[in-house]
C-alpha positions in Angstrom: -10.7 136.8 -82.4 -8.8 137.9 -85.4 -6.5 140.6 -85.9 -6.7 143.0 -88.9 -3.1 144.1 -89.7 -4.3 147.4 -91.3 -1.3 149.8 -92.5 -1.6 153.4 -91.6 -1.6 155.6 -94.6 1.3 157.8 -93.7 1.1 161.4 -95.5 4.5 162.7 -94.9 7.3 164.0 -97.6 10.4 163.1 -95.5 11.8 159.5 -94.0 14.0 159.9 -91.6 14.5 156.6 -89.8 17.9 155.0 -90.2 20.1 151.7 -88.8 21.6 152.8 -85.4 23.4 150.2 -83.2 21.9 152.7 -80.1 18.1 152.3 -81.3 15.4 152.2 -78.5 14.3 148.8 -77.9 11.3 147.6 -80.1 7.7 148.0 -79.4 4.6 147.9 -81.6 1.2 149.2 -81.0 -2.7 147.0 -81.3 -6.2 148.5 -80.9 -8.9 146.8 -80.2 -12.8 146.9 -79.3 -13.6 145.2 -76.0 -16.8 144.1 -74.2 -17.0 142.8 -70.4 -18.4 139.6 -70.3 -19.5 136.9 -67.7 -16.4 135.2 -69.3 -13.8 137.9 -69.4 -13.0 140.5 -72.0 -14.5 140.1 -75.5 -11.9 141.7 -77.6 -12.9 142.3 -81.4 -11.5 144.4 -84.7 -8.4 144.2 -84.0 -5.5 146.7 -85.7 -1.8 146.8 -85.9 -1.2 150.5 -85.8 2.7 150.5 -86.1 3.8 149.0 -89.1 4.7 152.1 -90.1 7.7 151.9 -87.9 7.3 147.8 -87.2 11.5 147.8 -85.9 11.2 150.9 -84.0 9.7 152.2 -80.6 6.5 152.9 -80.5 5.1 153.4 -77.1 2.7 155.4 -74.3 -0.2 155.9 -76.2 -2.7 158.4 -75.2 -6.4 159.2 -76.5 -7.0 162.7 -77.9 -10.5 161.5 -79.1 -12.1 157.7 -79.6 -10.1 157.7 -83.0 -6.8 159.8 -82.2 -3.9 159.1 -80.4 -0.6 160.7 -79.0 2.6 158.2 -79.2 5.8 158.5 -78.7 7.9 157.1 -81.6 11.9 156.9 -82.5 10.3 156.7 -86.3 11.9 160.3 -87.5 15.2 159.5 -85.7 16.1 156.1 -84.5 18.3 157.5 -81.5 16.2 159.3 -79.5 11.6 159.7 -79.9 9.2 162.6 -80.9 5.7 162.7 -80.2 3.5 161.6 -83.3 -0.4 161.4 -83.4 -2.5 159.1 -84.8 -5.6 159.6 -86.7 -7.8 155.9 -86.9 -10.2 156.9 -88.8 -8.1 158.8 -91.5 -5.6 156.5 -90.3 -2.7 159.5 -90.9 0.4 159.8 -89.3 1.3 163.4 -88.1 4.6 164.3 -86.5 3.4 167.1 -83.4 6.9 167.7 -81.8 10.8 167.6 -83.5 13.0 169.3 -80.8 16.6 168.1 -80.3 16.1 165.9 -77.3 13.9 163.2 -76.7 10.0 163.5 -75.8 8.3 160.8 -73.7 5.1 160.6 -71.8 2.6 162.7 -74.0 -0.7 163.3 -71.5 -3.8 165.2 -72.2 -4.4 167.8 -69.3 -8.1 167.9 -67.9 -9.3 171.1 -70.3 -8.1 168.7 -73.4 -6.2 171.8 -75.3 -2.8 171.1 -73.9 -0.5 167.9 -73.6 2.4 167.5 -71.6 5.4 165.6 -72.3 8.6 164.7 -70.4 11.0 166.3 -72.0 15.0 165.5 -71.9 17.2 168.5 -71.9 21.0 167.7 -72.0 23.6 169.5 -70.1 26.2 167.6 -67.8 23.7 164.5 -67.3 20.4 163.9 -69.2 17.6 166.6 -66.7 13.9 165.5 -67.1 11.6 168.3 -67.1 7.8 168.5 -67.9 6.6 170.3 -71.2 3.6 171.5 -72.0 2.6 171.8 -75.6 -0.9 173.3 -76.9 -3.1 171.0 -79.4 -3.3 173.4 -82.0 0.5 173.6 -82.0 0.2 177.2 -82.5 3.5 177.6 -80.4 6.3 176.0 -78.8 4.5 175.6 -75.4 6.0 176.4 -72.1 7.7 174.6 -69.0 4.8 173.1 -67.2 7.0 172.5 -63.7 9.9 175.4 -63.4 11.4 173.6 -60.2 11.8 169.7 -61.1 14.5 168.5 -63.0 13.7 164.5 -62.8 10.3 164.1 -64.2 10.1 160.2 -64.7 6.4 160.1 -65.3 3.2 162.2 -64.7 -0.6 162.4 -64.2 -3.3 165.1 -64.4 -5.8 165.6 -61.3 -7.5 168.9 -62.3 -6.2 172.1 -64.1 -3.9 172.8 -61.6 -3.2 169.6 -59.6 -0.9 166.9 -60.9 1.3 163.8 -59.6 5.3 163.6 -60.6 7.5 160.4 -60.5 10.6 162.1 -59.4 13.5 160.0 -60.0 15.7 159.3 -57.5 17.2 157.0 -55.1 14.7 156.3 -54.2 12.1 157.0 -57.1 9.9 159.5 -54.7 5.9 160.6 -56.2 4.6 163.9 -55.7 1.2 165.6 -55.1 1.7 169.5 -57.3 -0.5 172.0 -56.5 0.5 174.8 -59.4 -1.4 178.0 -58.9 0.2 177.7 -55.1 3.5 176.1 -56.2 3.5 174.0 -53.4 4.2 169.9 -53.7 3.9 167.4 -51.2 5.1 163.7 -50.6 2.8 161.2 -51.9 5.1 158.1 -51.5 8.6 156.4 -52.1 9.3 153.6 -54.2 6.1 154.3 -56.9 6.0 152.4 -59.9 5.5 154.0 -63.5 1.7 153.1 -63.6 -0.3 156.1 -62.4 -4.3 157.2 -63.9 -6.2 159.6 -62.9 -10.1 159.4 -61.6 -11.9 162.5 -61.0 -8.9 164.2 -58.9 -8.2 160.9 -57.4 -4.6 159.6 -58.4 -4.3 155.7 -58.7 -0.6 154.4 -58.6 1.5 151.8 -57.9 3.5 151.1 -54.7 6.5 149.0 -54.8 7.0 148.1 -51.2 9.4 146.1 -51.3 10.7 144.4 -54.5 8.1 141.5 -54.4 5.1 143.3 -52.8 3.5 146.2 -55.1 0.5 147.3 -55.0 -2.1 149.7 -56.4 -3.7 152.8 -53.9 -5.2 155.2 -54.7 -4.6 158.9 -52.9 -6.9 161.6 -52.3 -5.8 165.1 -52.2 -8.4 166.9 -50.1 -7.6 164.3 -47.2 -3.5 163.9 -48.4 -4.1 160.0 -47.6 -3.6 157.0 -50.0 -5.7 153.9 -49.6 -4.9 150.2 -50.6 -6.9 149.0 -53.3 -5.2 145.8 -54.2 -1.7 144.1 -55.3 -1.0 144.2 -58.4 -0.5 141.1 -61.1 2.8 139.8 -59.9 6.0 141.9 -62.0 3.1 144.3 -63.7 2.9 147.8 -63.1 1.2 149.0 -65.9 -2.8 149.5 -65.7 -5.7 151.4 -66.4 -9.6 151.3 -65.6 -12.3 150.1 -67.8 -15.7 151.5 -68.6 -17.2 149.5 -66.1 -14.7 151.0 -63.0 -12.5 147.9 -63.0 -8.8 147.7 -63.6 -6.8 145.9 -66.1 -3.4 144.9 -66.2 -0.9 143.0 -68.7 1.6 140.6 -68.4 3.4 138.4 -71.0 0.4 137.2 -73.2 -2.6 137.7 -70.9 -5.1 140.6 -69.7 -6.3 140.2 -66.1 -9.4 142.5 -64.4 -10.3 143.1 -61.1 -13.3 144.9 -59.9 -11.9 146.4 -56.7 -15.5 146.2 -55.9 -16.5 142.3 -55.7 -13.0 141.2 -55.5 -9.5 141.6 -54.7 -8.0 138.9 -56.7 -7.1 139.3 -60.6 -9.3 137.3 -63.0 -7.7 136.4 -66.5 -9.6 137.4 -69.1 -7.7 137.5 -72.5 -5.1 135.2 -73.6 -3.2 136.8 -77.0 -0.6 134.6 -77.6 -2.6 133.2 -80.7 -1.7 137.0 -82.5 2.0 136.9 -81.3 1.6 139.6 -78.3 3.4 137.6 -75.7 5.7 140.8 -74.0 2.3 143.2 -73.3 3.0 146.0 -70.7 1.4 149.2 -71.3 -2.2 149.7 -72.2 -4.5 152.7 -72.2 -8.4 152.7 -72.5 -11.5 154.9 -73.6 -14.6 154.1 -73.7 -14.6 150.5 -75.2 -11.1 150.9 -77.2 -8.0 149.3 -75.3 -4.9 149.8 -76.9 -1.7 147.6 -76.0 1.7 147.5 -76.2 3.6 144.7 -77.2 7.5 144.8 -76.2 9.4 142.9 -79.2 
């Protein structure tokens, strides 16, 4: 297993990135191609998407397509991030957002012409609320959620129906029905990691501070269900093609097919290309991208 360091051609006039003692902590983005095997996870043709910004932050990736993706990156402004997208097969660089405040947490909502993004607005203390933004970028978008102030994190169930990490003490998550602007408690103490299945949330459950877990809660019946703990100090994951989940921590992959088993199985080691700080990853199809904490 090789990886390709392939530079993005970047088509932009401006470069805005300068030195700032307050810069967001480094993170770089890798593609790959993966196949399940007997063995574990073939991974092959293998790209460094991020040189374009190899200092900076580049994280949360999320598929628009097989070949584009939705970042958010400190590469116009090293202070605070916007939300970029990335085309892989053009391989461009397009900036999609350039308000005052920081963007995080771009997510594709279930009709795919809209993405939503945590958005910080400043007044007093730093308020978290959720943005969302259409494709075409036609317009500035609209507040997605006019009540909630402390957006952490977010996932799509349907058109209507999403799940909030509120933040708090403690962090509380939160079933949103829109069209009836109702909510409803889902759990306290989530992690970050939350996916979406069908309208099925999957999220992570911290507990206690050594016991988390990943459940999965289902909105018609308003109950979670335990589907298994999750790698010890990970809570980042998401499900491959095959229905399994994957998870990352320091240098290594690990699946579990909730299934046939309950305990993780490594299945990648990537110390070899220098990724030895992975957390997040997001998957389509038989792409896995991964982020690499420097």
């Amino acid at each position: 297993m090789k990886l390709i360091r392939s530079l993005l051609v970047i088509t932009l006039s401006l470069y805005l990135l300068t030195p700032n003692a307050a810069q967001l902590p480094a993170s770089n983005l890798y593609a790959f191609q993966y196949k399940i095997t007997d063995q574990g996870l073939d991974l092959s043709q293998g790209q460094y998407l991020s040189a374009f910004n190899a200092e900076g932050y580049n994280n949360q990736p999320q598929f628009i397509s097989d070949n584009e993706l939705l970042i958010s990156s400190n590469y116009f402004d090293a202070a605070q991030t916007d939300i970029i997208k990335l085309d892989l097969r053009k391989r461009k660089l397009t900036r999609v957002t350039a308000t005052e405040q920081g963007e995080y947490s771009p997510t594709i909502t279930p009709d795919r012409r809209d993405f939503s993004v945590i958005r910080e607005v400043l007044g007093g203390e730093v308020n978290q609320i959720l943005w969302r933004y259409p494709l075409s970028q036609k317009d500035g978008g609209q507040r997605a959620l006019a009540a909630e102030t402390t957006v952490g994190y977010h996932s799509w169930l349907s058109g209507t129906e999403l799940a909030t990490f509120l933040v708090g003490d403690p962090h509380r998550l939160y079933y949103h029905d829109v069209m009836e602007g109702t909510k409803k408690l889902i759990a306290n103490r989530p992690g970050r990691g939350m996916i979406s299945s069908g309208r099925n949330l999957y999220y992570v459950h911290k507990s206690n501070d050594e016991s988390w877990y990943i459940k999965m809660y289902d909105p018609d019946s308003g109950k979670s269900e335990m589907i298994c703990e999750t790698v010890k100090g990970s809570e980042d994951f998401d499900m491959l093609s095959d229905g399994s989940l994957i998870m990352a921590q320091g240098s290594k992959l690990y699946r579990l097919d909730p299934n046939q088993a309950k305990q993780w199985k490594e299945v990648a080691d990537l110390s070899e290309l220098g990724l030895n700080h992975m957390n997040r990853l997001k998957v389509r199809r038989n792409k896995i991208i991964l982020v690499n904490a420097e």
